[in-house]
N, C-alpha and C positions, 0 to 999 in steps of 0.2 A: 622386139628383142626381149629374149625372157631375162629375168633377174641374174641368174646367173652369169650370160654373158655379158651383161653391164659391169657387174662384179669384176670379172678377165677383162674386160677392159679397159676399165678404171686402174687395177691393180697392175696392167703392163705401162699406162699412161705415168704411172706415180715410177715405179721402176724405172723405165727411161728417163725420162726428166732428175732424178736420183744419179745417174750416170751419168746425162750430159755436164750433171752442175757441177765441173769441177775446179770452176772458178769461184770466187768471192762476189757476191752480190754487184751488180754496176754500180748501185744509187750509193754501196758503201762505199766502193773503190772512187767513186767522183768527191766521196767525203773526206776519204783519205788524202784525196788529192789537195783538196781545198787545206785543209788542216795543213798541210804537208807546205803551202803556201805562209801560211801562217807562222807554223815555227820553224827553226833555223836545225831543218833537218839534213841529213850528209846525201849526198845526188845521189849515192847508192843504194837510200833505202828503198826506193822504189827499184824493183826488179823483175820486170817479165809484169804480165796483165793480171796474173795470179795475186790478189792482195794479201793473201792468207801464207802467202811466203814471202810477205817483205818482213823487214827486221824492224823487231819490237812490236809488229801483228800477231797475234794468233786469234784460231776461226775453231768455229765449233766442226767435228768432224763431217757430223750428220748434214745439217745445215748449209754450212758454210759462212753463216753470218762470222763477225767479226767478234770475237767472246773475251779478247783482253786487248789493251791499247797502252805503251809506255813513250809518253811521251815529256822524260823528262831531261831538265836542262837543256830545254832549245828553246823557251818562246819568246820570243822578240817584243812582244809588246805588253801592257803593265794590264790591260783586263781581258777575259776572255769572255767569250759568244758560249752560253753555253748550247744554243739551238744546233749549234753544226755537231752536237755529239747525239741528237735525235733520230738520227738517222738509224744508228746504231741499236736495233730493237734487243740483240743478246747478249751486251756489253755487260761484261760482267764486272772487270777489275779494268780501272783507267789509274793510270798512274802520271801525275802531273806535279811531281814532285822537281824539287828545285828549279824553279824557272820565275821567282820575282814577282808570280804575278800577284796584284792589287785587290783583285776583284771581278765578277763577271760580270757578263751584258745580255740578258734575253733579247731577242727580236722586237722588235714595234710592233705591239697590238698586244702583248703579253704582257699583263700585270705582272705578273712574278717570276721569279729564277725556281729554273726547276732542272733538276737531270734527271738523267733516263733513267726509270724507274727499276730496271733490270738490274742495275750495277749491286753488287754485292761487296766490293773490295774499291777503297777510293781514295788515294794518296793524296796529300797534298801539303805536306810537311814543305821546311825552306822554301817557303814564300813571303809572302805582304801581304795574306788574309788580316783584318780587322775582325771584332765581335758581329757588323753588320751583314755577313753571309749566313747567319744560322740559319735565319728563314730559307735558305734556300734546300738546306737538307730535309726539311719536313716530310717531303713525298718518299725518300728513300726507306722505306717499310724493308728491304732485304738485305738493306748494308749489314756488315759482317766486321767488317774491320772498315776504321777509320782512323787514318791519319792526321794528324792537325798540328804538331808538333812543330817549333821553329818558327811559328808566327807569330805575327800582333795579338793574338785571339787571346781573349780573354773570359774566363764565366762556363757555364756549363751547356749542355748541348743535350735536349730530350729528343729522343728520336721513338716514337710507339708505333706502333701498329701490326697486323698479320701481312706476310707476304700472300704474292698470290699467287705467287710460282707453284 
């Protein structure tokens, strides 16, 4: 097969595939779900198979990944997981404002708290953060805005590095 028609072919393979996805990722949508278990969400956020049109979702157009998440005043419980936000590779802005929470929990097998490195915007004012979460902001090199406001926190918060977006 010469070059070229690799080229037509690959490029109709990327087109189609482009068109079918006009859903939201499965591995998010199972995310969402889990999460959606988690906090004390209204039965109507979930609506149709489509995640990127439930409420308080939005998705990148291109893509489709999940690019902003508001999930605030619902969480039922005083720490959160932050592994189940992993999933979420183009999570830009996660808003987890007013909800109580304490504190996070990484998975077993992981020495440290870490969130998805993509987030840019990250709310989490009126809570029950203490000073003992800073370490977990270290990796976030593209955060943009950061809320902290309304908590225990006390001291200051270095955040350096180049994004690699």
């Amino acid at each position: 097969m010469s070059t070229n028609r690799l080229w037509v072919s690959f490029l109709i393979i990327v087109l189609v595939e482009g068109w079918l996805s006009e859903c939201c990722w499965d591995e998010e949508r199972d995310a969402l779900l889990h999460l959606k278990a988690q906090f004390d969400l209204p039965s109507d956020w979930v609506d149709g198979s489509d995640c990127c049109l439930w409420r308080n979702v939005e998705c990148n157009n291109t893509t489709r990944r999940v690019s902003k998440l508001t999930l605030s005043e619902s969480f039922e419980n005083r720490y959160l997981l932050l592994s189940d936000f992993h999933v979420f590779k183009a999570l830009e802005s996660l808003d987890l404002s007013r909800n109580d929470i304490a504190g996070f929990i990484q998975n077993k097998g992981n020495e440290r708290l870490s969130w998805p490195s993509s987030l840019e915007v990250l709310f989490l004012d009126y809570n029950s953060l203490r000073s003992d979460i800073v370490s977990s902001f270290s990796d976030l090199k593209c955060l943009k805005q950061l809320n902290l406001g309304r908590n225990k926190f006390e001291g200051s918060l270095n955040i350096s590095g180049e994004c690699d977006k």
